[in-house]
C-alpha positions as CSV (number, residue, x, y, z in Angstrom):
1,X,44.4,-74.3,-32.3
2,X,41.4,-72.3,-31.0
3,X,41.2,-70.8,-28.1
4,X,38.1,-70.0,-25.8
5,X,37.6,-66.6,-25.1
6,X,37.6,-65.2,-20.9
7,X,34.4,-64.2,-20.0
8,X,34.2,-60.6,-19.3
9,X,33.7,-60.1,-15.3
10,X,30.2,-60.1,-14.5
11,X,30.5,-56.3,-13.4
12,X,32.0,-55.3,-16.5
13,X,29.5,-57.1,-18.7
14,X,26.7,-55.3,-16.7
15,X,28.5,-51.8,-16.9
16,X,25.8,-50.6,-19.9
17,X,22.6,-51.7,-18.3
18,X,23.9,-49.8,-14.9
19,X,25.0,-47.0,-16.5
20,X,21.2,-47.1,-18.7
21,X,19.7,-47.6,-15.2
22,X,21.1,-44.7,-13.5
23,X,20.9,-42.2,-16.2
24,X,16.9,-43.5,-15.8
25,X,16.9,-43.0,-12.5
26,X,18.5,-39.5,-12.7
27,X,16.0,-38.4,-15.0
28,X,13.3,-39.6,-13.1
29,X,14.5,-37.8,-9.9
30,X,14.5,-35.0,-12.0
31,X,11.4,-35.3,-13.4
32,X,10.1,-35.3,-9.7
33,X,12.0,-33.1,-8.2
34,X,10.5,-30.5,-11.4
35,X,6.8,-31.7,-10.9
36,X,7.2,-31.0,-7.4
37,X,8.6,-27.4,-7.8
38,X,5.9,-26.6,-10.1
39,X,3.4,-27.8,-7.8
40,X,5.0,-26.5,-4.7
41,X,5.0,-23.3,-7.0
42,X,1.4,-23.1,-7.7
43,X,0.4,-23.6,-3.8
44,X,2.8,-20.6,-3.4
45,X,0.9,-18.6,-6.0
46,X,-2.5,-19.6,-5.0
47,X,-1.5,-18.2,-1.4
48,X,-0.2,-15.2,-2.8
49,X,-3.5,-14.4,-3.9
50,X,-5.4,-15.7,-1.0
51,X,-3.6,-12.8,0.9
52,X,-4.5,-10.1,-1.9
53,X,-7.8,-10.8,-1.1
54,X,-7.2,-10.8,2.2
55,X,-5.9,-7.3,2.4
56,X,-8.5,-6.0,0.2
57,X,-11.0,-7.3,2.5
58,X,-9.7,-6.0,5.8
59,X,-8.3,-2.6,4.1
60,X,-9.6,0.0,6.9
61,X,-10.0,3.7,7.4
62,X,-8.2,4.1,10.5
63,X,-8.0,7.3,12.6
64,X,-5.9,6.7,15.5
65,X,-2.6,5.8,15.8
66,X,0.0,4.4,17.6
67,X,3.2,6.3,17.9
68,X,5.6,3.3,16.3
69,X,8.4,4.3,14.2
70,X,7.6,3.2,10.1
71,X,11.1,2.2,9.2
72,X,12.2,3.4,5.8
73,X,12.3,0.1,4.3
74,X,8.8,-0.2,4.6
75,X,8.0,2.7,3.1
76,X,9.7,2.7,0.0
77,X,8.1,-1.0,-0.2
78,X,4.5,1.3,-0.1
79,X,5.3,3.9,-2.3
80,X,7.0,1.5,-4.5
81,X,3.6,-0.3,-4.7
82,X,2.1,2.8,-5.3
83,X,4.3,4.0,-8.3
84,X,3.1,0.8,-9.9
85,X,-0.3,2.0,-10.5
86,X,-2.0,2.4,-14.1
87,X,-1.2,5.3,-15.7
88,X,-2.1,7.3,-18.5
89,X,-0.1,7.4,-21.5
90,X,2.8,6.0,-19.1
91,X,3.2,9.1,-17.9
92,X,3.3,8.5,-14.0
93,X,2.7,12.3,-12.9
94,X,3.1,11.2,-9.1
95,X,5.1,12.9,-6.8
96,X,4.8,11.4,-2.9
97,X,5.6,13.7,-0.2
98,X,6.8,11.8,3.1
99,X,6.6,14.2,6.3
100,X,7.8,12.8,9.4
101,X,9.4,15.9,10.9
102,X,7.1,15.7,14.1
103,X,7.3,19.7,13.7
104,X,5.9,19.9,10.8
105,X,3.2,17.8,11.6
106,X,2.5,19.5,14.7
107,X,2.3,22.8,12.1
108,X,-0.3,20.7,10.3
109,X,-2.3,20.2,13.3
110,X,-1.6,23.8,14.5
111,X,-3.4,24.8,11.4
112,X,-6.5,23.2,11.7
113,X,-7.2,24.3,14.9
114,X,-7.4,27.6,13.6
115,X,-8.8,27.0,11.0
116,X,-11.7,25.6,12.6
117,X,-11.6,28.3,15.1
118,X,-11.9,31.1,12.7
119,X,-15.2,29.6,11.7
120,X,-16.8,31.4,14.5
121,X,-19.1,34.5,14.0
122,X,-16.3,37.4,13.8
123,X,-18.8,40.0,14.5
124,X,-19.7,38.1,17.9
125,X,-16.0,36.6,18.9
126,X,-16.6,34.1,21.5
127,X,-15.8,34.4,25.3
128,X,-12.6,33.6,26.7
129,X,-14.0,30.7,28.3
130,X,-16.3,29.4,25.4
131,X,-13.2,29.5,22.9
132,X,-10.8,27.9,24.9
133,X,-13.6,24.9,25.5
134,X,-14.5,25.1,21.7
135,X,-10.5,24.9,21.4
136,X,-10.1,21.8,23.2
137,X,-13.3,19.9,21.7
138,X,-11.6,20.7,18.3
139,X,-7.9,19.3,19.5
140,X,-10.1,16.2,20.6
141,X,-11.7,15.7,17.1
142,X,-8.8,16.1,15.4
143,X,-6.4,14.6,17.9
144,X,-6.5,10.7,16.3
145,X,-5.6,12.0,12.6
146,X,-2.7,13.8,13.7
147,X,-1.3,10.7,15.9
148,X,0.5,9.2,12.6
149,X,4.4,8.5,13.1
150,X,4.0,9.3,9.0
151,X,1.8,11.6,6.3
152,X,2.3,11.1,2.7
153,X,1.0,13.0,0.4
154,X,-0.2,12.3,-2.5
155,X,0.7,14.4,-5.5
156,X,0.4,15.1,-9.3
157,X,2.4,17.1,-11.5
158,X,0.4,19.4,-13.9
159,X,3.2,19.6,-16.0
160,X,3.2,15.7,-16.9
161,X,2.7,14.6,-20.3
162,X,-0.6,14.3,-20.0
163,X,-2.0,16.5,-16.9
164,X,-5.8,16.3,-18.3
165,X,-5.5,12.8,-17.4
166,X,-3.6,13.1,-14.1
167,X,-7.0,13.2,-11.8
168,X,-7.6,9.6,-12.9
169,X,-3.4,8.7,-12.4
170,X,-3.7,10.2,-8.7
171,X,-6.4,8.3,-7.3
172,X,-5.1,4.8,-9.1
173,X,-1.8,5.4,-7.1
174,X,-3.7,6.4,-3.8
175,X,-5.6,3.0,-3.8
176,X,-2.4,0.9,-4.7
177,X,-0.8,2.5,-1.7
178,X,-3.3,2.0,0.6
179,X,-3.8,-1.5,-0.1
180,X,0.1,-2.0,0.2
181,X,0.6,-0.4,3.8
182,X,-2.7,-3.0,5.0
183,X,-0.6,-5.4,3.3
184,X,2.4,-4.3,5.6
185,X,0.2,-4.3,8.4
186,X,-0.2,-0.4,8.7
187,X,-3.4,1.5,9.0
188,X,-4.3,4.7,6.7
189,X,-7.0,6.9,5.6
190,X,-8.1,9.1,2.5
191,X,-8.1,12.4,3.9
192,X,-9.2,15.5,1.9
193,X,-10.9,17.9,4.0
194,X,-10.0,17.1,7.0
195,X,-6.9,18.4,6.4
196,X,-7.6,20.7,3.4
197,X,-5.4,21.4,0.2
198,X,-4.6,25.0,0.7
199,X,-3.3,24.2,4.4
200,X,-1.3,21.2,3.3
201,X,-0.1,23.2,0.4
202,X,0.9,26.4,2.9
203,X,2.1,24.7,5.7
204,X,4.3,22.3,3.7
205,X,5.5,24.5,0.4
206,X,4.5,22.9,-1.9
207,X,4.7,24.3,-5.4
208,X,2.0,25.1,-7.2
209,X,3.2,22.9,-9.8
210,X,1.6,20.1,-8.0
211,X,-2.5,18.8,-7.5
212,X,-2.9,17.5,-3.9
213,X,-4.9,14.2,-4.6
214,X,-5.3,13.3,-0.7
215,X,-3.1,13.3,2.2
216,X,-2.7,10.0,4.2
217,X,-1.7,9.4,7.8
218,X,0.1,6.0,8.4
219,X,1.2,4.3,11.2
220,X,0.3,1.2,13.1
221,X,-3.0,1.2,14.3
222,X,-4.3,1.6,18.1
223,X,-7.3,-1.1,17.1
224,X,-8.1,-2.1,13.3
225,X,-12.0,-0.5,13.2
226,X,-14.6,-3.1,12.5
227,X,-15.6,-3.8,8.9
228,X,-18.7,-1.3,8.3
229,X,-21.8,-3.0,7.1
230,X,-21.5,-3.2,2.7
231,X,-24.3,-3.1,0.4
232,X,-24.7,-6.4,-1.4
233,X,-22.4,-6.8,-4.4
234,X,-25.9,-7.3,-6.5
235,X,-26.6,-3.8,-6.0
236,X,-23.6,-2.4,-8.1
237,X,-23.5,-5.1,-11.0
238,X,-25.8,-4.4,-14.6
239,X,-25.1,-7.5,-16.9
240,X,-25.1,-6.1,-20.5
241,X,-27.8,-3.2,-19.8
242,X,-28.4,-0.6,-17.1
């Protein structure tokens, strides 16, 4: 005698298609859900660099600061920046000096004065008077490079792998760190005479092992100067002959 077979539940006889459906679905989700991360992650870029070029273009020389602490984290974040310069050969014959001993910088500043005192006529010293107003116009002048919480200097060692190459190194790592503390918000400048190389190098012991590249005051700026007229870009670009 035959017998007709139960049907299957109509749940259970659907279970495959449900089961193709969702595993679709799934992988459609993820499909989405990856598109959108890659999108979402090329916005990100794209702002990224909108903000390189952003500090690049409002990158000043500032000479006067305000007296705000730089916390440390921040400044490894700059001179980590910096370390990541090009470099001969690999080499990386930087050494960054931090001073923010507020003594020593005061011995920086301490310096200079005299310096620029002693540039006076021995043979016909100054009056009292005269040198004490000279004295204080000087203190003035300088008054805004020495208001830095922080000075880094910039350093070379001549005994890197490559030290011929090292006056190309320095300034590559100067300009990186620049860049990074406007990109931290923090004003600096390239000083070299200002604050010459044989009173950095006296005041603050430093071996003759290492080439002072520049020093830099940094700090958060009183006011951000204005952005000093440029030449047009024409002016500096020869296509294929000069």
């Amino acid at each position: 005698m035959s017998t007709t077979p139960t049907p299957a539940p109509h749940s259970t006889r659907n279970a495959p298609r449900r089961a193709f459906l969702q595993t679709c679905a799934i992988a459609g989700t993820g499909l989405f859900l990856a598109n959108r991360l890659s999108a979402e992650t090329e916005l990100s870029a794209a702002a990224n660099q909108s903000d390189i070029w952003t500090v690049f273009k409002t990158r000043r020389s500032v000479r006067k600061f305000k007296p705000d602490a730089v916390p440390e984290a921040d400044l490894r974040r700059i001179l980590d920046a910096a370390r990541s310069a090009p470099t001969s050969g690999n080499q990386q014959p930087w050494k960054f000096l931090v001073i923010r001993d507020p003594v020593k910088i005061a011995a920086l500043e301490a310096a200079n004065v005299e310096r620029l005192l002693g540039q006076s006529d021995p043979k016909n010293p100054l009056p009292e008077d005269e040198k004490k107003a000279r004295e204080t116009k000087i203190r003035n002048r300088l008054a805004g490079y020495f208001s830095a919480p922080v000075y880094i200097v910039i350093l070379t060692d001549n005994q890197s792998t490559y030290p011929d190459y090292s006056h190309w190194d320095g300034p590559l790592a100067a300009g990186y760190l620049v860049l990074a503390a406007r990109a931290l918000g923090y004003g600096t400048v390239f000083v070299t005479d200002v604050i010459p190389d044989a009173i950095t190098k006296k005041v603050l012991a430093i071996p003759d092992r290492y080439t002072r590249v520049c020093i830099t005051p940094l700090g958060v700026p009183v006011a951000w100067p204005d952005t000093p007229e440029k030449k047009p870009l024409e002016d500096f670009i020869a296509w294929e002959t000069i």
